[in-house]
DOTORMAR-82343 format. One record per atom (N, C-alpha, C, O): atom name; chain; x, y, z. Coordinates in steps of 0.001 Angstrom, whole numbers, plus 500000, padded with zeros to 6 digits. Layout:
<nodes>
CA_A_X_Y_Z
...
</nodes>
This chain:
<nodes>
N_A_500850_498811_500000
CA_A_500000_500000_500000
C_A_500890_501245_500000
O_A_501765_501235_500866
N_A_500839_502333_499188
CA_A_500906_503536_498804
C_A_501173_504521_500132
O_A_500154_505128_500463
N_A_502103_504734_500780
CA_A_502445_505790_502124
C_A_501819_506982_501666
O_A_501323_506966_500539
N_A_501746_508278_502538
CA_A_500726_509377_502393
C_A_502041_510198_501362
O_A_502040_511009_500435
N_A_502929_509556_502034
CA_A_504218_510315_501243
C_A_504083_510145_499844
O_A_503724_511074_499121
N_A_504358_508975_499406
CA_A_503696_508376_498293
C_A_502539_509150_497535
O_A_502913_509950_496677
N_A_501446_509035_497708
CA_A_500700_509542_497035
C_A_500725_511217_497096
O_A_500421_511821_496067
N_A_501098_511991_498339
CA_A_501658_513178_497750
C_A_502474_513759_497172
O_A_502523_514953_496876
N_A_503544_512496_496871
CA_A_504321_513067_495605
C_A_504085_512411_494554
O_A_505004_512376_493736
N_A_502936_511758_494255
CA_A_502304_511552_492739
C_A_501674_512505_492532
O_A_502085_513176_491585
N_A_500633_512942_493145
CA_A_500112_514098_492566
C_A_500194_515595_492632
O_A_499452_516427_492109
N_A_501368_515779_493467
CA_A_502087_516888_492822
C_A_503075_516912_492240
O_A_503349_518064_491904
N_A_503952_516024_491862
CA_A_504291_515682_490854
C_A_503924_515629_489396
O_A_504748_515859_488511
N_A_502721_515333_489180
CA_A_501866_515662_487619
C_A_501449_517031_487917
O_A_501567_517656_486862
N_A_501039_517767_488802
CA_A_500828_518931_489143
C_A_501870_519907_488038
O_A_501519_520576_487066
N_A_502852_519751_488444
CA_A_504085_520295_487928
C_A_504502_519348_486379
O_A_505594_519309_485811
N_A_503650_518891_486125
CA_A_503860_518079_484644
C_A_505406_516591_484987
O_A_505997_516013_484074
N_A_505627_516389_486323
CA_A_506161_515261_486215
C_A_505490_513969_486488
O_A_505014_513768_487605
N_A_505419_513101_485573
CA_A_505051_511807_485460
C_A_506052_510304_486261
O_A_506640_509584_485453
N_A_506097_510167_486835
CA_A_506643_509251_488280
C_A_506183_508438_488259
O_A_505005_508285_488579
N_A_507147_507363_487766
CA_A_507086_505695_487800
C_A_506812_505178_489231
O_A_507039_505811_490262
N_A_506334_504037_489149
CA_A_506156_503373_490514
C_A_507879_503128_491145
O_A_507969_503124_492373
N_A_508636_503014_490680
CA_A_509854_502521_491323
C_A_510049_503819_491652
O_A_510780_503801_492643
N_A_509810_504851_491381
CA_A_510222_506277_491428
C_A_509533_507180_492525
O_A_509904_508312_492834
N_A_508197_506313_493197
CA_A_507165_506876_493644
C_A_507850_505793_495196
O_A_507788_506159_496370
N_A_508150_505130_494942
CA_A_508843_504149_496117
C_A_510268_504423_496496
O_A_510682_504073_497601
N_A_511224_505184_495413
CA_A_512589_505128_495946
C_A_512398_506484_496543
O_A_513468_506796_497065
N_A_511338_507611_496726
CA_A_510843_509016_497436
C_A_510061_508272_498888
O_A_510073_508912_499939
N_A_509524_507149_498839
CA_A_508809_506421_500350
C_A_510226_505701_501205
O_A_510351_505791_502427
N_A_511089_505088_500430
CA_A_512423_504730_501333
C_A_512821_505708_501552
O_A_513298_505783_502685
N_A_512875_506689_500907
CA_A_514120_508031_501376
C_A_513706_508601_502636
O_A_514311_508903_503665
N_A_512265_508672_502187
CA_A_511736_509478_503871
C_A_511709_508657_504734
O_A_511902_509133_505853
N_A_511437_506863_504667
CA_A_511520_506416_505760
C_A_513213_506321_506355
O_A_513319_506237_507578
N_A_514257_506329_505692
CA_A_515536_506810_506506
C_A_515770_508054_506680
O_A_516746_508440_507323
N_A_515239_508545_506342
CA_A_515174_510073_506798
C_A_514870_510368_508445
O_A_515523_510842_509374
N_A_513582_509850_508280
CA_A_513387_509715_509930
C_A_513776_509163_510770
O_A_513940_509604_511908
N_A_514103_507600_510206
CA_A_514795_507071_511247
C_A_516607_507433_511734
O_A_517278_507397_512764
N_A_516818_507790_510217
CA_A_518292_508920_510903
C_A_518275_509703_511819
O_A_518930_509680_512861
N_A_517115_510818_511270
CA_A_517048_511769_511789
C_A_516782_511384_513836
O_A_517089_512256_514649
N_A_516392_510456_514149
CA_A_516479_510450_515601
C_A_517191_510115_515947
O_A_517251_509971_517168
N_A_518255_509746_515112
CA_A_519815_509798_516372
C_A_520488_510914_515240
O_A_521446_510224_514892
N_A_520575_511756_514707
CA_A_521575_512224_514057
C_A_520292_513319_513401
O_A_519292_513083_512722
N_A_520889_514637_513988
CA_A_520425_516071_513545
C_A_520359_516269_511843
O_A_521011_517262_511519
N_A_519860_515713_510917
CA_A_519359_516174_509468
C_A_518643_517242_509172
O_A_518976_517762_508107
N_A_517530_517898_509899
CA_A_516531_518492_509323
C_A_515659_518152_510383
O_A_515549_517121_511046
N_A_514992_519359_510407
CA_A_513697_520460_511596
C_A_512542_519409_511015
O_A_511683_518940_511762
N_A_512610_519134_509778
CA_A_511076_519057_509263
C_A_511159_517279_509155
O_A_512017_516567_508633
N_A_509962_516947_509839
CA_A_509571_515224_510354
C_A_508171_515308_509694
O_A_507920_514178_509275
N_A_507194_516121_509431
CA_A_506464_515489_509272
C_A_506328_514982_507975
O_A_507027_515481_507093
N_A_505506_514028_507690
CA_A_505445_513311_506210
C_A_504888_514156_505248
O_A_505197_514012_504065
N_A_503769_515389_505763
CA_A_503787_516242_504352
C_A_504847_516937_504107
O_A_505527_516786_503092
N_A_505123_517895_505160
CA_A_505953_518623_505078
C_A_507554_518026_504408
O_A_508354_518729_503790
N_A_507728_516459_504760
CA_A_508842_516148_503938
C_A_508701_516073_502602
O_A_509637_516358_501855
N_A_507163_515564_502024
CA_A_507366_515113_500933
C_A_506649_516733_500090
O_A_506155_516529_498982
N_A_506615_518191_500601
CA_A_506286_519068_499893
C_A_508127_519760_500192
O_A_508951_519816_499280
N_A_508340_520090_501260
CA_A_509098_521148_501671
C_A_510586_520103_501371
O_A_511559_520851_501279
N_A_510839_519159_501265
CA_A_512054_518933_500960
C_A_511910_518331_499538
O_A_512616_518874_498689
N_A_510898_517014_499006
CA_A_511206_516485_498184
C_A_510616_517506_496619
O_A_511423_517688_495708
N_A_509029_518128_496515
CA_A_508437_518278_495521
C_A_509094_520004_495631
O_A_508898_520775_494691
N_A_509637_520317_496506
CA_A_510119_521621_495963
C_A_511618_521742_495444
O_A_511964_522691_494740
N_A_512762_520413_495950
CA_A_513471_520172_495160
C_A_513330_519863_493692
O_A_514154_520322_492900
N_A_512168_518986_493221
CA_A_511717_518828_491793
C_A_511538_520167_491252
O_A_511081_520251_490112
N_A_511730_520870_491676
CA_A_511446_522373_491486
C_A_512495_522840_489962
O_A_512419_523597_488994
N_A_513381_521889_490509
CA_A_514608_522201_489695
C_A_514585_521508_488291
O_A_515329_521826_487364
N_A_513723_520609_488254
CA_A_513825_519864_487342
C_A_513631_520329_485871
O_A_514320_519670_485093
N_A_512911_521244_485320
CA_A_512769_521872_484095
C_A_513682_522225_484050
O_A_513774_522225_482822
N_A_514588_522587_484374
CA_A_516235_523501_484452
C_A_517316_522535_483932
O_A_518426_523009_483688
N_A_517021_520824_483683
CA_A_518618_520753_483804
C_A_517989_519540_482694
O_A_516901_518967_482755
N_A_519061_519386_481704
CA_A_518971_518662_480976
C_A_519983_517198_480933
O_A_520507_516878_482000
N_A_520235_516361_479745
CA_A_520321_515369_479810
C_A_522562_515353_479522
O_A_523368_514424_479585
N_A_522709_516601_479276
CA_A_524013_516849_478794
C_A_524536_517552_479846
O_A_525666_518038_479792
N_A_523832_517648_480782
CA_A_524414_518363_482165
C_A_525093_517948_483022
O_A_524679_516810_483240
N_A_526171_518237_483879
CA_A_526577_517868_485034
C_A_526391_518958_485687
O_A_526450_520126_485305
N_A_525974_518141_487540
CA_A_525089_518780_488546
C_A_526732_518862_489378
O_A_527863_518374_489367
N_A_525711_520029_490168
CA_A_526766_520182_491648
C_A_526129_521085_492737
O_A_526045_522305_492594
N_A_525616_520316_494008
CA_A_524374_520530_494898
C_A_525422_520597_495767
O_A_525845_519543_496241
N_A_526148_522106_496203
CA_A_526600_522525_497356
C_A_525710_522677_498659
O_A_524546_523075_498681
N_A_526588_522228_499891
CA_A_526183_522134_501059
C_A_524768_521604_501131
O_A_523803_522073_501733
N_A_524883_520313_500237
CA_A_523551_519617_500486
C_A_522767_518435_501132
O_A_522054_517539_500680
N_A_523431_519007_503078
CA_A_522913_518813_503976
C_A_522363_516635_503909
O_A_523101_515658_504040
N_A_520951_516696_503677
CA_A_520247_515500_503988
C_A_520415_515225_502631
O_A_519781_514191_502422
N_A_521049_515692_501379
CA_A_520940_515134_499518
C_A_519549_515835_499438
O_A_518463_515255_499423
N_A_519699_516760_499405
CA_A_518726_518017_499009
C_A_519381_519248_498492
O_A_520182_520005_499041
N_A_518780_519271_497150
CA_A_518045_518736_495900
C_A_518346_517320_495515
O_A_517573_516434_495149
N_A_519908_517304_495715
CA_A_520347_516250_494639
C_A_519983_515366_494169
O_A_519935_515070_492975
N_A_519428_514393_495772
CA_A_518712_512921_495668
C_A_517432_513078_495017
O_A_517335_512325_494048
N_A_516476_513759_495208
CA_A_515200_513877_494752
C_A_515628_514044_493076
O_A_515286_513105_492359
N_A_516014_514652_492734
CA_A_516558_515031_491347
C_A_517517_513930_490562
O_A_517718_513924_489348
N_A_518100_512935_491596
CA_A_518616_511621_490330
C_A_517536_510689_490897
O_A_517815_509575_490454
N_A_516681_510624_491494
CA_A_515835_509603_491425
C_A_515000_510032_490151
O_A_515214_509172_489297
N_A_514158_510975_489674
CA_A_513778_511077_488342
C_A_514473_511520_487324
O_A_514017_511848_486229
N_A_515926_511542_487770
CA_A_516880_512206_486469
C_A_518090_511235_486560
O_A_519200_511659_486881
N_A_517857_509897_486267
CA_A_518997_509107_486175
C_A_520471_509128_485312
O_A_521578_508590_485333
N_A_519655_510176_484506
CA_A_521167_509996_483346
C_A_521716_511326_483525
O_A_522433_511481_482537
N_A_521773_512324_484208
CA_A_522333_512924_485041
C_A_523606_513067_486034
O_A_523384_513072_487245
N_A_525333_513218_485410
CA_A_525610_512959_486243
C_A_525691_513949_487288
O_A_525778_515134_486969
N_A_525665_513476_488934
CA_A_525428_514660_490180
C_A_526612_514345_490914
O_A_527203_513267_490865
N_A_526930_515350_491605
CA_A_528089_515636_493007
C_A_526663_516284_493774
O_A_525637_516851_493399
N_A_527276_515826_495097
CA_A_526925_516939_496186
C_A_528237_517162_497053
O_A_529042_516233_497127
N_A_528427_518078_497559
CA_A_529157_518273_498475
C_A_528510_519167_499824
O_A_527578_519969_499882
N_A_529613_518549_501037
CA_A_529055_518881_502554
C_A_529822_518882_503533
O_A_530364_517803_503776
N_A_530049_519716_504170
CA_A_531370_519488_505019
C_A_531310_518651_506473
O_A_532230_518284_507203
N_A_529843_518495_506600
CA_A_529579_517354_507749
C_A_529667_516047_507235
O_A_529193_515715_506148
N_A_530298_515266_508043
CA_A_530579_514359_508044
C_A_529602_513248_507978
O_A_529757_512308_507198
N_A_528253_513379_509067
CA_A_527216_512550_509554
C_A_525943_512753_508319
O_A_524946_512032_508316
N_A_526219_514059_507108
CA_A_524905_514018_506334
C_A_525658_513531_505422
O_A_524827_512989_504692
N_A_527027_513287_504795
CA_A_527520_512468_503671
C_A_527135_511054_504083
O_A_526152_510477_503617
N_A_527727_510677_504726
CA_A_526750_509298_505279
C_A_525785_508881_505395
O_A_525427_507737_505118
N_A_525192_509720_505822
CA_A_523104_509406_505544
C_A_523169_509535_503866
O_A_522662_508564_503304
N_A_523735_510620_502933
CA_A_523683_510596_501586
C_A_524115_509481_501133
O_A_523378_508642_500614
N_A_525421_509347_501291
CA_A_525679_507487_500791
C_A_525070_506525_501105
O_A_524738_505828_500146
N_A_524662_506047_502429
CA_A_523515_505392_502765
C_A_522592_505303_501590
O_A_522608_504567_500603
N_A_521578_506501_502066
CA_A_520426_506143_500926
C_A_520997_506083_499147
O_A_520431_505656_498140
N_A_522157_506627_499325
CA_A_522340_506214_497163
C_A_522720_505258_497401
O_A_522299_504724_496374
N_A_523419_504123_498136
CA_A_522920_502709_498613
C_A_522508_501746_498136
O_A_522992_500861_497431
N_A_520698_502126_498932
CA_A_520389_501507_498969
C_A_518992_501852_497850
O_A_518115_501024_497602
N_A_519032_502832_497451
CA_A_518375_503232_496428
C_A_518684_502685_495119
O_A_517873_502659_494193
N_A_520635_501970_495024
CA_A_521094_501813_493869
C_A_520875_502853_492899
O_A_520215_502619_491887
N_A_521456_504167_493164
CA_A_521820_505354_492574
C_A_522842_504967_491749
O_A_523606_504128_492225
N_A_523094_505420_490457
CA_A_523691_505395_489763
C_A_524596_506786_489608
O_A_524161_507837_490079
N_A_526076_506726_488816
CA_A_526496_508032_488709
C_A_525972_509473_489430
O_A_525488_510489_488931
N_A_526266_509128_490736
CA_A_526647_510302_491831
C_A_527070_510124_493085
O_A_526924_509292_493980
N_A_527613_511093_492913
CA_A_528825_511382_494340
C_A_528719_511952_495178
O_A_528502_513147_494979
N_A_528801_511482_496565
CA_A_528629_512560_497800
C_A_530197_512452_498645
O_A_530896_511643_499255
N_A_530168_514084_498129
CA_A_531946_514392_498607
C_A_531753_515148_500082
O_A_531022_516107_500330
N_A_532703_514364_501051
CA_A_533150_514909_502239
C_A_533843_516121_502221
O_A_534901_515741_502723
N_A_533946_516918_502071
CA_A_534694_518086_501806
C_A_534390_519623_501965
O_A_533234_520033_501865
N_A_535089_520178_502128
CA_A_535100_522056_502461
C_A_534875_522597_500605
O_A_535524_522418_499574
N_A_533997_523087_500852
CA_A_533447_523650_498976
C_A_534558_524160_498555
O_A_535029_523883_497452
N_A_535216_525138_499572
CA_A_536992_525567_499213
C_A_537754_524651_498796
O_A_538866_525170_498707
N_A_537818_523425_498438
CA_A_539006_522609_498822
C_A_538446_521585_497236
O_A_539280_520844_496716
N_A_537296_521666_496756
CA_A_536794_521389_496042
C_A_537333_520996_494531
O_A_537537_519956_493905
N_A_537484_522849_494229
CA_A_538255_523123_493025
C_A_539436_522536_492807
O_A_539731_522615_491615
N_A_540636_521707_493773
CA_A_541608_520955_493555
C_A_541059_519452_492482
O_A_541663_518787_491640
N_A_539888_519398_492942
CA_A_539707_518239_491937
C_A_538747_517925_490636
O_A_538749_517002_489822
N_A_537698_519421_490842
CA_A_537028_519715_490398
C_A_536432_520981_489520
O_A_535351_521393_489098
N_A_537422_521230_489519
CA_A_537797_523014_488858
C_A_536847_522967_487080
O_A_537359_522341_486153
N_A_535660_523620_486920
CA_A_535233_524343_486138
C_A_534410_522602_485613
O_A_534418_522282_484424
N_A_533972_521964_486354
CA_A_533547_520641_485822
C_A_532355_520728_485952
O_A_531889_519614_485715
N_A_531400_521585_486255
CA_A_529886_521666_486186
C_A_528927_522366_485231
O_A_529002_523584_485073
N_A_528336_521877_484811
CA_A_527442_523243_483872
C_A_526396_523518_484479
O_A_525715_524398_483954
N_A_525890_522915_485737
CA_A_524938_523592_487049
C_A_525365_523224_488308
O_A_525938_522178_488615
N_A_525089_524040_488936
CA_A_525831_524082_490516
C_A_524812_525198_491084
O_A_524848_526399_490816
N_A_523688_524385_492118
CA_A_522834_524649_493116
C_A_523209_524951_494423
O_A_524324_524607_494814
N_A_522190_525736_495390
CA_A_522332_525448_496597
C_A_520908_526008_497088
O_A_520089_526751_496547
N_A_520934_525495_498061
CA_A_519327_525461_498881
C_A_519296_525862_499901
O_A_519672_525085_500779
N_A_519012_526736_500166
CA_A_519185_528280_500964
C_A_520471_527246_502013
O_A_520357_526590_503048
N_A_521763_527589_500985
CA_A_522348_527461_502068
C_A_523630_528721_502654
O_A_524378_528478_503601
N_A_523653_529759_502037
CA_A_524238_531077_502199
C_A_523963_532058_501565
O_A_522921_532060_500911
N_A_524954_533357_501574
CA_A_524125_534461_501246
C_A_524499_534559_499359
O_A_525654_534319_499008
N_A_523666_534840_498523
CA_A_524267_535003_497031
C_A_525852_535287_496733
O_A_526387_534918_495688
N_A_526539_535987_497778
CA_A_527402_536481_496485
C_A_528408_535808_497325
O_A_529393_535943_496599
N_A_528909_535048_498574
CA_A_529373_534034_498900
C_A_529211_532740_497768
O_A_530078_532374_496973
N_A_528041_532251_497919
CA_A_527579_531263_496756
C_A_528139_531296_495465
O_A_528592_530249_495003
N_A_528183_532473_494726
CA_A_529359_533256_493553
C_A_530002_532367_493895
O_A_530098_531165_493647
N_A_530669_533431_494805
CA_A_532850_533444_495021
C_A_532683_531543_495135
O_A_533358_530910_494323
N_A_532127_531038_495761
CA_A_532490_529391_495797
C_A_532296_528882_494520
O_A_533099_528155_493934
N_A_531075_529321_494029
CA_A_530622_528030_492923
C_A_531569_528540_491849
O_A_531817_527775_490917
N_A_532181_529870_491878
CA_A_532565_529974_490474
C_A_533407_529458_489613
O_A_533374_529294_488394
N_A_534535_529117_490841
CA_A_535861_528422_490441
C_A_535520_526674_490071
O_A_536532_525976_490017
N_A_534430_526097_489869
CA_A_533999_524848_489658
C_A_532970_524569_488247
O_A_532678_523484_487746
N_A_532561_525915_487831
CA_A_531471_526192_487140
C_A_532021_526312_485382
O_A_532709_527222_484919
N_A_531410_524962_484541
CA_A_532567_525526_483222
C_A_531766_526477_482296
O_A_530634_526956_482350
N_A_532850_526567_481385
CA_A_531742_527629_480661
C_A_530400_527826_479981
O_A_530050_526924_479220
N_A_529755_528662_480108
CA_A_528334_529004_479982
C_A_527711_528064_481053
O_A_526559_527782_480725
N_A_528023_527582_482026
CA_A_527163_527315_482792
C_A_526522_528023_483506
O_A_526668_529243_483439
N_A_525295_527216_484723
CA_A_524422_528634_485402
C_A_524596_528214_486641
O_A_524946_527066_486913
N_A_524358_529133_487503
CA_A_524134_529045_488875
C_A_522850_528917_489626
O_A_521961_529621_489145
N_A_522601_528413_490377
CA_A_521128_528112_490508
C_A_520861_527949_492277
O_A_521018_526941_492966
N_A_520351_529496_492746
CA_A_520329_529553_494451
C_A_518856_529163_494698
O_A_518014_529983_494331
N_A_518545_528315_495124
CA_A_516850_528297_495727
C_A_516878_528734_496869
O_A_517588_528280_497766
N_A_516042_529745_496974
CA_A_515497_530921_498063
C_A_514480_530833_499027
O_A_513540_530528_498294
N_A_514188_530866_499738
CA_A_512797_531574_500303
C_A_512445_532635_500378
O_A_513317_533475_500162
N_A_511157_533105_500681
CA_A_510735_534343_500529
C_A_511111_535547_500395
O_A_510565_536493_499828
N_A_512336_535441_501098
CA_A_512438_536591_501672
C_A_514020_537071_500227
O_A_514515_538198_500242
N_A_514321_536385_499581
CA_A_514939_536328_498245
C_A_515153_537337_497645
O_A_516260_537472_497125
N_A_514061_538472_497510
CA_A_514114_539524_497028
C_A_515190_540233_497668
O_A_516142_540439_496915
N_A_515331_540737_499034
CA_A_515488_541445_499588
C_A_517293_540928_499439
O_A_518157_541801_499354
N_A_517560_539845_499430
CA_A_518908_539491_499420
C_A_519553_539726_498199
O_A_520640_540301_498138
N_A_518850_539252_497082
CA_A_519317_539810_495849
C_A_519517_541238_495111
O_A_519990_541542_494016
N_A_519000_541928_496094
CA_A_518799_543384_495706
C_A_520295_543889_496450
O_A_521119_544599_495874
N_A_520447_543351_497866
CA_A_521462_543562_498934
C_A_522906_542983_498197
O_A_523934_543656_498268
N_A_522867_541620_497459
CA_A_523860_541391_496841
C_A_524516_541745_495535
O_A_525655_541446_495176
N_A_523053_542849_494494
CA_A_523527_542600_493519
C_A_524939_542790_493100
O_A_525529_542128_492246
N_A_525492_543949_493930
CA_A_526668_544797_493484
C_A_527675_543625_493395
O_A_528171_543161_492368
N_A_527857_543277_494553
CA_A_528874_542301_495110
C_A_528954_540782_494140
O_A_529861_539955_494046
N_A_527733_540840_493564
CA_A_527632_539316_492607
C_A_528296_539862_491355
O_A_529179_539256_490748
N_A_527887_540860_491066
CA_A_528503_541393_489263
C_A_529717_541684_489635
O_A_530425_541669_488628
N_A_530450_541997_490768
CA_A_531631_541937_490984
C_A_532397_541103_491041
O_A_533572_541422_490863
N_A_532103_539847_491281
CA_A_532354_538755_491236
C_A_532526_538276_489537
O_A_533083_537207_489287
N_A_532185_538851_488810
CA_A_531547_538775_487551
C_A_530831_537827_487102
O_A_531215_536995_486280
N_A_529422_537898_487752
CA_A_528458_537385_487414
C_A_526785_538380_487225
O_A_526638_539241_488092
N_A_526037_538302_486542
CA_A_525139_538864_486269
C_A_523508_537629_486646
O_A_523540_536416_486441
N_A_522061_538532_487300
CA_A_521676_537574_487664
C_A_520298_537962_486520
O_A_519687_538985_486213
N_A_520244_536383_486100
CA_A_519741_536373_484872
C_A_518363_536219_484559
O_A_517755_536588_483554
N_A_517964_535622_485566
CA_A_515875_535731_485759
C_A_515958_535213_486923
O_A_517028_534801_487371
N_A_514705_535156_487649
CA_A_514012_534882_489070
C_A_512706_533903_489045
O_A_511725_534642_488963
N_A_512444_533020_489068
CA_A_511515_532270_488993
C_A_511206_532223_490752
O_A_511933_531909_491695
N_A_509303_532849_490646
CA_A_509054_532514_492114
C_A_508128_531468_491560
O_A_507592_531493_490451
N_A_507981_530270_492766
CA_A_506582_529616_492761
C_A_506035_529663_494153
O_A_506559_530189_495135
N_A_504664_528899_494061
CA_A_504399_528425_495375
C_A_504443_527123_495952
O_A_504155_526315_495070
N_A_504661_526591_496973
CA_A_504314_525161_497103
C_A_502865_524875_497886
O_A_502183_525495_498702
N_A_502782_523772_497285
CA_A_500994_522933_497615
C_A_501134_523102_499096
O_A_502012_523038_499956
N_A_499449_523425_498950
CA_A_498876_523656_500187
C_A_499454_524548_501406
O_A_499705_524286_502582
N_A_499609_526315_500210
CA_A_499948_527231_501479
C_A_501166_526849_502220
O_A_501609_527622_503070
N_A_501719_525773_501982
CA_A_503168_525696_502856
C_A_504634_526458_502350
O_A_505735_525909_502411
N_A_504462_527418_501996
CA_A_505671_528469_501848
C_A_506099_528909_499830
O_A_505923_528357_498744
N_A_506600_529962_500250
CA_A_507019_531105_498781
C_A_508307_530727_498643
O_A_509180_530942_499484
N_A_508496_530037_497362
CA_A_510005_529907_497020
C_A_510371_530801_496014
O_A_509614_531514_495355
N_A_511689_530707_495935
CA_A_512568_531822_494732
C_A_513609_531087_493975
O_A_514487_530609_494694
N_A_513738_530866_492621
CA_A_514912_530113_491986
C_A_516046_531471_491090
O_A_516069_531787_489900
N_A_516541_531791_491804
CA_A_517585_532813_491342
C_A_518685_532507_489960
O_A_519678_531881_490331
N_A_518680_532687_489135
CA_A_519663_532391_487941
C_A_520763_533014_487727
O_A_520621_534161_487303
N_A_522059_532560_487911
CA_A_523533_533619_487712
C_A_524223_532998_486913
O_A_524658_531867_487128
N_A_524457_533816_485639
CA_A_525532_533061_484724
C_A_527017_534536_484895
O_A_527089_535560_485575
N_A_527871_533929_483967
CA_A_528989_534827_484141
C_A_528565_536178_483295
O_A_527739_536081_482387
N_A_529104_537309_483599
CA_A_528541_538787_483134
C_A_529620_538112_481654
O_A_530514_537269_481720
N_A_529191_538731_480634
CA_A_529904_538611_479274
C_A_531153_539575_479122
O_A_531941_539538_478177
N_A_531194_540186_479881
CA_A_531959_541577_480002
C_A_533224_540597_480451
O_A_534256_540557_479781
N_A_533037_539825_481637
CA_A_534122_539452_482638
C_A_534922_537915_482083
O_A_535836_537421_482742
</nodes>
């Protein structure tokens, strides 16, 4: 039988025009069930309940999904519990992904579940995002992060990893505007320019997101 998790990410999932195989609708019901059970010995994430996991972590990571194509390589800085990443190679298998995280205890829960999920082509690197570029210098053509610092920090890191014409891709909350306005100077200084703003909402009144776009200024 079908978990509540389950069936709320089938149908917001077609909501958003994604179509989700049954193996696909089940490897999103294992994730949350180690999710939780990590999560009580080992600090992952505030949010336990089963909607709230399967809107606020999993269907707003799918968020990303119109954005990245089949010739892409991913790179999901400081991504904590494999958020975006995991949600995003479970329906984007031919995708190859990195995440990187400098805790020790959420690379492990990430390897864990690519596991036992039998994830294909992706990597969850132990590592300082600084320390990165030694092995990984300009190897991405997208490189995310989920509200995990301020924009023009996010720059200065992702840039040295990012190859050419690739984009940058910050998912925000609400309050997004106000940071991007505060950073612009400091991001084009960086030489980057920010290239559209996609807001949505997520199902059922549970919060205002922001998908911020930064490619390199042409100038720089």
């Amino acid at each position: 039988m079908r978990s509540a998790i389950g069936n709320i990410i089938e149908l917001e999932a077609q909501a958003m025009q994604l179509s989700l195989s049954i193996h696909e609708i089940e490897s999103f019901e294992v994730y949350a069930a180690e999710l939780k059970k990590w999560n009580s010995k080992v600090n992952l994430t505030a949010i336990t309940n089963d909607k709230e996991i399967a809107i606020k972590h999993f269907i707003d990571s799918l968020s990303l999904a119109p954005y990245i194509t089949s010739v892409d390589r991913l790179l999901d800085i400081g991504s904590g519990a494999g958020l975006p990443v995991i949600p995003l190679k479970i329906i984007r298998p031919e995708i190859p992904m990195v995440s990187v995280d400098a805790v020790a205890k959420k690379i492990h829960f990430q390897r864990h579940v690519i596991r036992i999920l039998n994830l294909q082509n992706i990597e969850a690197v132990h590592a300082r995002i600084e320390d990165l570029h030694k092995t990984h210098s300009h190897s991405f053509t997208v490189i995310t992060s989920r509200a995990f610092t301020r924009l023009d920090r996010f720059v200065s890191l992702a840039a040295p990893l990012l190859s050419e014409g690739g984009v940058l891709i910050a998912m925000k909350g609400e309050l997004a505007d106000g940071e991007i306005a505060a950073s612009d100077e400091l991001v084009q200084a960086a030489g980057f320019t920010v290239t559209s703003v996609h807001r949505y909402s997520l199902p059922h009144n549970t919060g205002e997101r922001v998908l911020t776009f930064m490619k390199r200024s042409k100038a720089a």
